[in-house]
C-alpha positions as CSV (number, residue, x, y, z in Angstrom):
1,X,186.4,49.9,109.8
2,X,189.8,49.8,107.5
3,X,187.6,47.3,104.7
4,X,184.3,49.8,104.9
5,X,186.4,53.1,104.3
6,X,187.6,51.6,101.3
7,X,184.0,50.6,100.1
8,X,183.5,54.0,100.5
9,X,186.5,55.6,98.7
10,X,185.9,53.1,96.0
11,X,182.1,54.2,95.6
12,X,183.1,57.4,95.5
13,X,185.9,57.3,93.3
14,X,183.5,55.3,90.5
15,X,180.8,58.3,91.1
16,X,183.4,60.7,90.3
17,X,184.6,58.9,88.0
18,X,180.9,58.7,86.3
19,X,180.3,62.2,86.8
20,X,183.8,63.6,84.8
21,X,182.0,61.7,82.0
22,X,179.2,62.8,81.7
23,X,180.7,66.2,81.8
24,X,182.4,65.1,78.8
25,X,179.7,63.8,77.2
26,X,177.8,66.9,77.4
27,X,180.6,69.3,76.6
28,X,181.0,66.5,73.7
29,X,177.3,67.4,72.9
30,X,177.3,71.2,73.0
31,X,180.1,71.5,71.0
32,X,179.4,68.5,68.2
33,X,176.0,70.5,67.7
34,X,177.1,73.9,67.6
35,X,180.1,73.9,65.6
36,X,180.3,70.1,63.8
37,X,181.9,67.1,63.9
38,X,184.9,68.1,62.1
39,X,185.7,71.5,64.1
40,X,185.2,69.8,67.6
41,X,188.9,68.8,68.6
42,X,189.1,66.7,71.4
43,X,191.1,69.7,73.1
44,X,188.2,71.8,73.0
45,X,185.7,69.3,74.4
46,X,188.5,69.3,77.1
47,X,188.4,73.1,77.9
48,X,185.0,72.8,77.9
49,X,184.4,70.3,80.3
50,X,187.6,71.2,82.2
51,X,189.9,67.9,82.1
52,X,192.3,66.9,80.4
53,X,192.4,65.7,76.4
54,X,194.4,62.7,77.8
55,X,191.9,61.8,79.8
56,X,189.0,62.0,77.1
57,X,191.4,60.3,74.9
58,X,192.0,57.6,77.9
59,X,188.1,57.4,78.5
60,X,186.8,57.2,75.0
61,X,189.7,56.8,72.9
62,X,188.8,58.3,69.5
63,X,186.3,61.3,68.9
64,X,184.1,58.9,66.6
65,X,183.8,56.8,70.1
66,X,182.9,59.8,72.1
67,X,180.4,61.0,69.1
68,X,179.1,57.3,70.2
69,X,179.0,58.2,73.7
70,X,176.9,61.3,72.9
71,X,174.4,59.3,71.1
72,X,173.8,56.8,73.7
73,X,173.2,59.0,76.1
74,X,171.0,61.3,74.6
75,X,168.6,59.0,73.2
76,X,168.6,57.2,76.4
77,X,168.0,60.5,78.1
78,X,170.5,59.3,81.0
79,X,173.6,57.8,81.5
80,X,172.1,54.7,83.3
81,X,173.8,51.3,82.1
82,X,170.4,50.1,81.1
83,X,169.6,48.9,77.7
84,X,166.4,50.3,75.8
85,X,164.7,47.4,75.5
86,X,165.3,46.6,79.6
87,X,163.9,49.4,80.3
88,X,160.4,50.5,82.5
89,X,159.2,51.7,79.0
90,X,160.0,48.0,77.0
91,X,158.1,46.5,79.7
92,X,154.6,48.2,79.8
93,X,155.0,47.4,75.9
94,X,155.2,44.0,76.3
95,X,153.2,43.7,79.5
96,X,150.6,46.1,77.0
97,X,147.5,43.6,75.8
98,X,146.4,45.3,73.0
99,X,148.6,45.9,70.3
100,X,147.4,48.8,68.4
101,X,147.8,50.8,72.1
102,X,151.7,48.7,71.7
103,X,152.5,50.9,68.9
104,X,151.3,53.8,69.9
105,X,153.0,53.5,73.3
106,X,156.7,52.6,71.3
107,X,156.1,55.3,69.0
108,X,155.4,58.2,71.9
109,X,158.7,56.8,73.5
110,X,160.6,56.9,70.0
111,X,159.8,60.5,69.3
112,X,161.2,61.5,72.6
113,X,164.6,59.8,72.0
114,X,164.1,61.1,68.4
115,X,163.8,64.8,69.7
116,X,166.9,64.7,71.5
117,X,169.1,62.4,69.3
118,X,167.9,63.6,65.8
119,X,170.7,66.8,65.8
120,X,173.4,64.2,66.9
121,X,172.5,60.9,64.7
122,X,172.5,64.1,61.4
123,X,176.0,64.6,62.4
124,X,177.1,61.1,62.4
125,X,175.6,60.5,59.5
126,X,176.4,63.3,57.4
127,X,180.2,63.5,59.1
128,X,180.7,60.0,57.4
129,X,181.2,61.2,54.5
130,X,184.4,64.1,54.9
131,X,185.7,61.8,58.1
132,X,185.6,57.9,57.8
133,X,186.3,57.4,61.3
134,X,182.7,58.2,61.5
135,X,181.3,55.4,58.6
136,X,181.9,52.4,61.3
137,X,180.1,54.6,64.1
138,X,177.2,55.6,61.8
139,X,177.0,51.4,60.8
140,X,176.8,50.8,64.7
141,X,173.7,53.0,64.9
142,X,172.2,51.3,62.1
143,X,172.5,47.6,63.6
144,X,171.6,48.6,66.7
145,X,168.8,50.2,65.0
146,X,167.7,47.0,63.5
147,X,169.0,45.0,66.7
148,X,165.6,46.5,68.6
149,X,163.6,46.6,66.1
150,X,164.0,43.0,65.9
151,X,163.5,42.2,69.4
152,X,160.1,44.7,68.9
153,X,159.3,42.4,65.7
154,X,159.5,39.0,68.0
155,X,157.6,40.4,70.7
156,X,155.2,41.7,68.1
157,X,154.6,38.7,65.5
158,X,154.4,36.7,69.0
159,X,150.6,38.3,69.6
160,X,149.4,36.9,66.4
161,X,147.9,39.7,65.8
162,X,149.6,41.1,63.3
163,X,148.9,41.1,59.4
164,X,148.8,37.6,58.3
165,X,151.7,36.4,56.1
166,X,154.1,39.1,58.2
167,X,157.5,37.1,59.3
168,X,159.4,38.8,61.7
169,X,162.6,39.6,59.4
170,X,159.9,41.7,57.7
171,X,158.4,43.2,60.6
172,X,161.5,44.8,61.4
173,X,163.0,46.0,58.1
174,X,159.1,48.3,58.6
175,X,159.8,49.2,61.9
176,X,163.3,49.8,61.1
177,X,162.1,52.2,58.4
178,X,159.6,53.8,59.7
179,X,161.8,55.2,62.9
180,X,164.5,56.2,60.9
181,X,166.0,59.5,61.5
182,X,165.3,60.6,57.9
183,X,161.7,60.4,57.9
184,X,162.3,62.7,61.3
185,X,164.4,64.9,59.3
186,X,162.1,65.4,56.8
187,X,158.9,66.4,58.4
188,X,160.2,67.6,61.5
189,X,163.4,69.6,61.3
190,X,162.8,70.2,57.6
191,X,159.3,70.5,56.9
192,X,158.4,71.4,60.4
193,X,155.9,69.1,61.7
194,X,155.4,69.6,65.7
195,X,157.0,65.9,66.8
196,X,153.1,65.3,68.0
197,X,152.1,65.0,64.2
198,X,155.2,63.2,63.3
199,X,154.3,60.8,66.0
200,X,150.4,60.7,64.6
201,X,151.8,60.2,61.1
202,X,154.4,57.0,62.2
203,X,151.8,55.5,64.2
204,X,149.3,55.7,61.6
205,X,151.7,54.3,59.2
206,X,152.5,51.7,61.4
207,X,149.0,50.5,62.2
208,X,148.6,50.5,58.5
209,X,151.7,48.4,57.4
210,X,151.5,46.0,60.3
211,X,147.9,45.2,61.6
212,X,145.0,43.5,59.7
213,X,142.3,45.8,58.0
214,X,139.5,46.3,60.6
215,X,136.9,44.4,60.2
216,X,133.2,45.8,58.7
C-alpha cells in the first residue's frame, strides 16, 4: 500500500509539476506578445503566473530558453512531449498515397502552427538583433526548421513522384523556404491574406516547384 501511495504522490507531483509550466509558458506568451521581448522580465512572467522568478529561472534557466519554450508549445498547440513529425498528422502524410493531396495535407497543418507561432517566431527573430541571447534561439528555430523539412524531403523524393532531377538536399531548402515565417508575414499579417489564401498560394507554389508538369 506504502509502494502505491508513492506512485501516486509521484504522479501527482510530476502533473503539478507540468501544470506550473505551462502556466509559465503562457504567462511567458501573453506578456512576450503584448509588451516584447526586451520589456518582459522574468519577474513579471512570475507575477503573472504566480511563482516564483527562481523557479522560472530553475525551470528554464534563461528568458531566451523560455522564449524557446513558448515557441514549442504554441506551434505544437500542446505541451505533449511528442515531436511534429511523430505525430497523428506526420502519419496520414506518409500513410497519404497521392502526393499532390501530401502537400496539401502538410500545408493545412503548417498554417495552423503558423497562425499561432507567427507573433512569437517575429519576436525571436526580430529580438536577435537588440538581445544576442536570442541569435542562438532564433538559429535553433531555423535548423529545426530544416531538420523537418528534411525528413518531409526523404519521405517525399521516396514516392518518385516528384520532379525528376530533384535530390532531397534540394527538396528541403524549397520546403524550407516556402514555410518560412516571412512569406507568412508578408501576406498575412502584413498584406492581409485570410491564412486560407496563404495556404492556397503555398500549396500552389509547392505543387509547382516540386511535382512534374501534368501531362496533356
Amino acid at each position: 500500500m506504502a509502494e502505491v501511495k508513492r506512485q501516486y504522490d509521484a504522479s501527482g507531483r510530476r502533473e503539478q509539476a507540468r501544470q506550473r509550466r505551462r502556466t509559465v509558458v503562457a504567462a511567458a506568451r501573453e506578456l512576450f506578445e503584448s509588451d516584447g521581448f526586451q520589456a518582459t522580465t522574468i519577474a513579471a512572467v512570475a507575477r503573472q503566473a504566480g511563482v516564483s522568478a527562481e523557479s522560472i529561472y530553475k525551470g528554464f534557466g534563461t528568458k531566451a530558453a523560455l522564449a524557446k519554450a513558448v515557441f514549442d508549445q504554441v506551434i505544437a498547440g500542446d505541451d505533449e512531449p511528442v515531436p511534429i513529425a511523430q505525430r497523428s498528422e506526420a502519419e496520414t502524410i506518409q500513410a497519404e498515397p497521392d502526393v499532390r493531396r501530401k502537400l496539401q495535407l502538410y500545408v493545412d497543418g503548417m498554417v495552423e502552427r503558423a497562425e499561432r507561432s507567427a507573433r512569437v517566431q517575429i519576436m525571436i527573430r526580430d529580438g536577435r538583433h537588440s538581445d544576442e541571447t536570442l541569435r542562438e534561439t532564433w538559429q535553433t528555430l531555423l535548423d529545426e526548421r530544416l531538420t523537418g523539412m528534411t525528413l518531409l524531403a526523404r519521405h517525399l523524393v521516396a514516392t518518385g513522384d516528384l520532379r525528376p532531377g530533384l535530390e532531397v538536399e534540394e527538396v528541403a531548402d524549397i520546403l524550407w523556404t516556402y514555410i518560412a515565417v516571412e512569406l507568412y508575414e508578408l501576406l498575412v499579417v502584413i498584406r492581409g491574406w485570410s491564412p486560407r489564401k496563404y495556404g492556397e498560394f503555398i500549396t500552389a507554389g509547392l505543387v509547382g516547384s516540386l511535382l512534374p508538369e501534368p501531362s496533356v
